[in-house]
N, C-alpha and C positions, 0 to 999 in steps of 0.2 A: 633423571633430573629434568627439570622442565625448563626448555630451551626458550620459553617465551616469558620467564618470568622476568617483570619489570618493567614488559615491552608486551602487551596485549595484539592482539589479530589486527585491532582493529588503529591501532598508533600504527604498524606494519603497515596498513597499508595506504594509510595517510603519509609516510615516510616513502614507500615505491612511486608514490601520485607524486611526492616533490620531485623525485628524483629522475621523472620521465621528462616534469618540467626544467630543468635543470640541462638534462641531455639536450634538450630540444633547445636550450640556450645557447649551448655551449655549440651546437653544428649552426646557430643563424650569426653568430659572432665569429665562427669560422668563416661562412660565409662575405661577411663583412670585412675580416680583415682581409682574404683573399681580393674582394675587388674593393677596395677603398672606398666604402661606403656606399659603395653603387651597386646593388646587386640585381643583376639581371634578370626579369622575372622567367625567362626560358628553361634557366638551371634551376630556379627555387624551386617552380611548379615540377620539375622531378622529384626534389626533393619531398614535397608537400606530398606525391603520390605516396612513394613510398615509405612516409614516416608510419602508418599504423601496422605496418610489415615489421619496420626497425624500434619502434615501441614494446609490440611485441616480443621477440625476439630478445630485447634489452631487458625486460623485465623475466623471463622464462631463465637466462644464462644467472642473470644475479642471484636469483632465487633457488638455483638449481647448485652454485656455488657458496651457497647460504650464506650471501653478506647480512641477510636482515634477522641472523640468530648472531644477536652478541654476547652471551656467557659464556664462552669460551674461546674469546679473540682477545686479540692485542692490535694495537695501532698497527706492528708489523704485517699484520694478516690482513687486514683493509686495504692496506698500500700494494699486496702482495696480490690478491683478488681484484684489485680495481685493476691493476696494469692489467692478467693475465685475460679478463673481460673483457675489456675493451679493446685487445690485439683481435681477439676472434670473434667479437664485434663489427672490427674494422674489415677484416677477412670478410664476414657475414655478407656487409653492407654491399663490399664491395660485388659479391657474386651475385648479391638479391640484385641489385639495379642493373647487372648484365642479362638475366633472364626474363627481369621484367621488362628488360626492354626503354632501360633508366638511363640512358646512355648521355643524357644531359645535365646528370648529378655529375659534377665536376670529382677527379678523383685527389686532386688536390684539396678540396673544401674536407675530403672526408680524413685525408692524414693531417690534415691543422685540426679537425673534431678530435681525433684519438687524442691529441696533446693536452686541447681545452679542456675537454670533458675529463678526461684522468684526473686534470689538476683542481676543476668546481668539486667532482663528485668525492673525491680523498678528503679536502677541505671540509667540506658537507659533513663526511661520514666519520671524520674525526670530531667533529662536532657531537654530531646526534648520538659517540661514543661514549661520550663524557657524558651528556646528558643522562643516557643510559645508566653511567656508573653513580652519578648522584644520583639518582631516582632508586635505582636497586639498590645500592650500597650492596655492603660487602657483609654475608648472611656468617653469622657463628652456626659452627656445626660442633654437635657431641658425636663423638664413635663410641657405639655400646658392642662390645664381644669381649670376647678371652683375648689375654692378653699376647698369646701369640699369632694370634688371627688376623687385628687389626693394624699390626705394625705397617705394612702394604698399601692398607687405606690410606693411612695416612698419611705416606708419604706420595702418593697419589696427589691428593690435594697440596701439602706443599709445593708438589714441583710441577704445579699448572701454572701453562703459561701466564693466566689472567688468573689474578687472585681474588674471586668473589667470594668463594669459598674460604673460611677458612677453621680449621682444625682446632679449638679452645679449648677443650675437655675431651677425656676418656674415661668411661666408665666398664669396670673392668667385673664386679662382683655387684650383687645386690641390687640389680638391675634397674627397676623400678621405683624402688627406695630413693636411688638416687637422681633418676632421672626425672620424681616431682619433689627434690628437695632444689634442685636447680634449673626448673623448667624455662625459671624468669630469665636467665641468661643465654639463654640460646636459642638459636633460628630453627635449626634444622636437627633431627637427629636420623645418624647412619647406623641402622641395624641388620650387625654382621649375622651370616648365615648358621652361624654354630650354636645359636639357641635354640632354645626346644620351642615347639609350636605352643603351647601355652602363653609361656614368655613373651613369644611375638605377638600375639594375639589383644594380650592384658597390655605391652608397651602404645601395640598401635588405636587401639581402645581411648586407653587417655589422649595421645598424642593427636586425636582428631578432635576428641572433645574439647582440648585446648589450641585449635587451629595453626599447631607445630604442624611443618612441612617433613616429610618421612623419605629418605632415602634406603631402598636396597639393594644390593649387589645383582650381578647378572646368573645368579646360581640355577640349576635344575630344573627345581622345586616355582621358580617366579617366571623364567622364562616358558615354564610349559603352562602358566596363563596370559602367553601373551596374543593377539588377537583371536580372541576368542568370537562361537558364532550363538544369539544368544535365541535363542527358541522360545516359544510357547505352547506349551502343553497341557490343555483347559487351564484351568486356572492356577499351572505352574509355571514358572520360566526355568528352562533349562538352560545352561553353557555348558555348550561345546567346547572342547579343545582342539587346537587344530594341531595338526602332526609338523614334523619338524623335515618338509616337504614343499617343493614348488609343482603346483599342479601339469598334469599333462598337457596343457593348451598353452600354458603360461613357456613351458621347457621346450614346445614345438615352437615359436615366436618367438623364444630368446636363442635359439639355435639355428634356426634362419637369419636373425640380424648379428649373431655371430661371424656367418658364413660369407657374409656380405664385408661386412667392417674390417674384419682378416683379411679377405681378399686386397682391399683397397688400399690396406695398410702396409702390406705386403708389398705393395706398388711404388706408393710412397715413398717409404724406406728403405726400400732397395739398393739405393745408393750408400745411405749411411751403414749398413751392414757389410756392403763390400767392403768398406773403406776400413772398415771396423776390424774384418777377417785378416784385411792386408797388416794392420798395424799390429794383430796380436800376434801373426806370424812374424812379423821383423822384430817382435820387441822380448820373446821368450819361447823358449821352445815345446812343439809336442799341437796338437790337432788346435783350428783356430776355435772350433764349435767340439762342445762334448756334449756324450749323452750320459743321463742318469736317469736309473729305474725310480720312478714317483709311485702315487696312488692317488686314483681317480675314482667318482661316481662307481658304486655298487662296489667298492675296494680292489680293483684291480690295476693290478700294475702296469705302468705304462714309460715310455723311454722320453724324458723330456727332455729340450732342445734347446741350451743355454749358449752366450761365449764365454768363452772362458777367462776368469776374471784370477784363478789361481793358479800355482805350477802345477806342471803334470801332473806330480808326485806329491800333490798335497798332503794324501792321505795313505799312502804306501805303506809307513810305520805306524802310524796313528789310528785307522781304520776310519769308519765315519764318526766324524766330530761338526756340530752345530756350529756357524760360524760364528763371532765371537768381533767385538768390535774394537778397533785396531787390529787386527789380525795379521799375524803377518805372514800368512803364506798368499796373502793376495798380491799380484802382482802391481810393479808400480800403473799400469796404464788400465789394470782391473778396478781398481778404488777410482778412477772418475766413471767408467763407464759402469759402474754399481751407482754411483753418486748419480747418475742421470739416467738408470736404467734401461741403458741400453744393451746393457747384457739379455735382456729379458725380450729384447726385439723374435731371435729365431721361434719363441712360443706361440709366435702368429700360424708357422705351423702345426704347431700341437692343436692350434685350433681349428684348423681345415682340416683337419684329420681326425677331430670329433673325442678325441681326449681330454682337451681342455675347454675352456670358456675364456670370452674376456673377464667375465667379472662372478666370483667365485672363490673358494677359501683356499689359499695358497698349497699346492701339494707337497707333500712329506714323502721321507724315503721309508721306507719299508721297514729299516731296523729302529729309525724313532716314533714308529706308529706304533709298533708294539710294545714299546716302552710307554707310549701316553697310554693306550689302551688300557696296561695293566695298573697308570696310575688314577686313570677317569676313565669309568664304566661307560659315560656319553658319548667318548671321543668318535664311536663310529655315525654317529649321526650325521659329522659332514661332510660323509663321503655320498650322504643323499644325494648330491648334486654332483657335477662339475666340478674340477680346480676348476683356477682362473689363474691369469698371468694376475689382476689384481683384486683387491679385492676393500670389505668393511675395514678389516680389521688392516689395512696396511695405510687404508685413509683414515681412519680414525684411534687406531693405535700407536703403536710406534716397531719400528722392526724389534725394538728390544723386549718386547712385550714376550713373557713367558709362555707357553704352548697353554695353560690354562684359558688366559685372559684371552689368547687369538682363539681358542673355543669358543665362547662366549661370545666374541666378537661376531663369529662364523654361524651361531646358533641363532643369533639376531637379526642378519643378515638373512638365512633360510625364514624365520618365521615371518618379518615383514615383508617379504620378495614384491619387486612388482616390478615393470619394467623402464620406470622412470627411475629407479632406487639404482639400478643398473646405469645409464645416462649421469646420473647427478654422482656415481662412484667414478666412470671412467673422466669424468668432467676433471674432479677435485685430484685424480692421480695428479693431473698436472700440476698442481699448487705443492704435491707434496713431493716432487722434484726440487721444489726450491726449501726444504726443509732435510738441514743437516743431518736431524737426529734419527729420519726417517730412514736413512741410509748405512746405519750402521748396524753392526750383529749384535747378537746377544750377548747382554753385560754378563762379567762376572758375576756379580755380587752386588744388594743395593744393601741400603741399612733403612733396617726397617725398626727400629731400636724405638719411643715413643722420646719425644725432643721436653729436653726441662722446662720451654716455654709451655706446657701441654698441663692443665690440671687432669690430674686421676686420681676418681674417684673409685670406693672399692668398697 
């Protein structure tokens, strides 16, 4: 789906140009308030040096935490990225003007800016949301597949957080028949995987000619043309396909800034993980940290390094079971430290030790590999890489998200690799600490049933 429609490159970045003016407001009215209107010019002229430092910087985090894609936000996700921006912002500021040698930017001016600026840029950005939304409005979409195929989709789009999308028709037989007896009434159409290539071919055919916008799933078949390399060969053009692999230079580079970031994090958190080990010992019995056998890069098995967020004996009668949301063999002081993943802290290990990554497709245990494996021929593609402690699919899906869709997720992730994709994943984990749903196990059961506000067609 196209993350810029309604909102072109070039409003983007006429919207980052208000919003650097705006910053730049909001720290000279800190300024102000700080010395009652009198402001010093010895502390400004710090400030002056190193504003195209914090310009920068300002615009690189917001963009990296994709405030300026609004199709899939809510007012709560602006409010929720403006805070966590602006805290390591404020961090930023504070350490740029210690090594620049800034030592006359007052550090009071710069915590009344955290306050200011939070409070213009939300205001702002609640604005230019709305805009947004009258300007796009809210597109009708058809889903065309079998009727037990599409149930998923659709409930997908109902239970997005922002409803731009929404779900108006399903067409279930006679595909085409029906989809230019009612072209007039709809934006978008979703064509699911389980038609024949003809079918797609002759839908997407019309669907261009009459400048309907086309979505399709993340299947096999679509992601094994995604960026492709495109050639010329005399007077032919070839595409490439490219493999479902991060190259050698790119995996030397990200395994060095691995080695680095673990370390440091390692450091860091040191404390909070003692403190962490103490409490699950006083609060339930049995090791504070356990290990389980995973699969990593080139499918091998490897012992990863969690706390323990369940009883001992979780699984003693049971064998291995998927965790499952409510779950109740998690222990009471295990459900916050899953809710703030800090269970997930000892993995910093695993990544000094060259079994995992930071960012990469979450590892499985060995008896549910073989069970995807045998129900998706693909599944071993993600063991191209790296686990990672996190990853696409934990930022952009939900933990409750089926082994299929974290596929897809993970296949997406490998085929765009780059090492900013990396940075702008470890960025947004943080945002999704403050998101409930992210932290719970795999549902039961959804209902995928097609809803009686839905026309279907057949």
């Amino acid at each position: 789906m196209r993350s810029n429609e309604g909102f072109d490159k070039t409003k983007k970045i006429l919207i980052g140009m208000v919003e650097v003016l705006l910053y730049h407001l909001s720290i000279w009215l800190s300024f102000y308030y700080r010395y009652d209107g009198n402001i010093p010019s010895f502390n400004y002229i710090s400030y002056q040096n190193a504003r195209v430092y914090i310009f920068f910087v300002f615009l690189l985090l917001n963009i990296l935490f994709g405030i300026y894609i609004y199709y899939n936000k809510s007012i709560m996700d602006l409010f929720v990225i403006t805070i966590i921006v602006q805290v390591i912002l404020t961090v930023m500021i504070m350490a740029m003007t210690f090594f620049g040698r800034w030592f006359s930017f007052p550090r009071s001016v710069i915590v009344i800016s955290f306050i200011t600026s939070s409070v213009i840029l939300f205001i702002w950005r609640v604005a230019v949301f709305k805009l947004y939304e009258r300007i796009a409005g809210t597109k009708k979409v058809m889903v065309v597949g079998e009727e037990n195929k599409i149930g998923e989709i659709i409930y997908n789009f109902m239970n997005a957080k922002n409803k731009r999308h929404t779900v108006t028709s399903a067409v279930l037989d006679n595909y085409i028949e029906n989809i230019k007896k009612h072209i007039d009434t709809i934006d978008i159409v979703y064509i699911a995987a389980d038609l024949s290539r003809q079918e797609k071919l002759t839908i997407i055919d019309f669907l261009v000619k009459n400048n309907k916008n086309i979505f399709v799933n993340t299947s096999f078949e679509h992601l094994a043309l995604v960026n492709p390399n495109i050639m010329n060969i005399e007077d032919e053009s070839v595409i490439e396909l490219s493999n479902f692999r991060i190259s050698p230079e790119f995996d030397l580079i990200k395994r060095t800034i691995d080695i680095i970031v673990a370390a440091l994090m390692i450091i860091v958190t040191s404390p909070i993980m003692i403190l962490t080990a103490m409490l699950i010992k006083l609060t339930s019995k049995g090791p504070a940290v356990y290990k389980q056998v995973r699969i990593t890069k080139g499918q091998k098995e490897f012992n990863i390094y969690k706390f323990r967020t369940m009883s001992a004996t979780a699984e003693t009668d049971s064998g291995p079971v998927l965790a499952k949301a409510n779950d109740m063999r998690v222990t009471p002081i295990g459900k916050y430290l899953r809710a703030l993943r800090i269970d997930e802290l000892p993995q910093l290990f695993n990544v000094l030790n060259g079994t995992m990554a930071l960012v990469g497709p979450r590892p499985e245990r060995p008896f549910f590999v073989d069970q995807f494996k045998k129900e998706n021929p693909y599944y071993d593609l993600r063991h191209n890489v790296r686990a990672g402690i996190t990853g696409y699919a934990q930022v952009y899906g939900k933990y409750s998200t089926n082994f299929n869709s974290k596929l897809n997720f993970d296949l997406v992730y490998i085929k765009n690799y780059n090492l900013l994709m990396d940075l702008k994943i470890l960025l947004q984990t943080i945002k999704v600490l403050f998101d409930k749903v992210s932290s719970k196990g795999v549902d039961e059961e959804i209902d995928t049933s097609i809803p009686e506000t839905i026309k279907i067609y057949r």
